[in-house]
N, C-alpha and C positions, 0 to 999 in steps of 0.2 A: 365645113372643111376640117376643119378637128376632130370633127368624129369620124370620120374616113380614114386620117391619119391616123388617129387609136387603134381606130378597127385593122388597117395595114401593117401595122405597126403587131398586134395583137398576132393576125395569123403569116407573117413571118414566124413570128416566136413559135405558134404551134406547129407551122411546116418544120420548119430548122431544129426544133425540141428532139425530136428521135436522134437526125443525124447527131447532134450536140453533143445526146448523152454515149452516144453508138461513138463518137472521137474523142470524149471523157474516158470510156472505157475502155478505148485502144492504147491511148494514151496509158493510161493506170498499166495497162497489160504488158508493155512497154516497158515503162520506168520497171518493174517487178522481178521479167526475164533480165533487163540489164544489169539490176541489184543482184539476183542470183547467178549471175554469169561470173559477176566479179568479184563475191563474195566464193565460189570454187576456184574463181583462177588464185585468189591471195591465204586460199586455207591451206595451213603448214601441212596439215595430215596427207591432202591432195600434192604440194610439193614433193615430199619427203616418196611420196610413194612412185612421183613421177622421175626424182635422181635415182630411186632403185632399179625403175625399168630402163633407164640412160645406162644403167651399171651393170646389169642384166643382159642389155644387148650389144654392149660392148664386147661383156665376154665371150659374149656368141657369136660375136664375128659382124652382128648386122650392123654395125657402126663402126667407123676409123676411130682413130685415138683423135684427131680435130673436133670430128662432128661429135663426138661426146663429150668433149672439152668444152668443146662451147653451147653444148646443150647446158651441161653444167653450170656454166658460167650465167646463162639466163635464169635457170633455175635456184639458182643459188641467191640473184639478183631480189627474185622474186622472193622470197623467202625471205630475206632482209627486210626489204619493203613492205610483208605484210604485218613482221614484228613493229614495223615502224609506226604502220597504221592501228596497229592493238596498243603502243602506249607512247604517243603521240609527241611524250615533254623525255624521252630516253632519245639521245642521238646515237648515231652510229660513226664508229670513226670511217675517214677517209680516206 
């Protein structure tokens, strides 16, 4: 009976080994796109370039002075918060 179990035991592990490493590697794929997702949303270069186009199409008419106010006010948000995250023991007043 224990050697049934081993051997059951065994080709589980060989069935399930592909999908395992195949949800290993989704996973990894995953975590990677999520890190570079958030690592673009909190870079200053990508802010600063995103209040210029707030500023940009303000002038042009394609946004009210609210919706770029408060584009702004996110953006601006943002940008705080990713200073915060690059030096961690610096607070910001409130």
């Amino acid at each position: 009976m224990t050697s049934y179990r081993r051997c059951s035991r065994g080709a589980v592990h060989i069935a399930a080994g592909p999908a395992a490493g195949t949800l290993r590697g989704t996973v990894w794929l995953a975590e990677q796109i999520a890190q570079e997702a958030e690592q673009q949303h909190y870079d200053p270069h990508t802010i600063r370039r995103q209040l210029l186009e707030v500023e940009n199409a303000r002038n042009a008419g394609e946004l009210s002075e609210d919706e770029a106010a408060a584009l702004e006010r996110e953006l601006i948000a943002r940008l705080m918060e990713a200073s915060q995250r690059r030096n961690p023991t610096r607070r910001t007043h409130e």
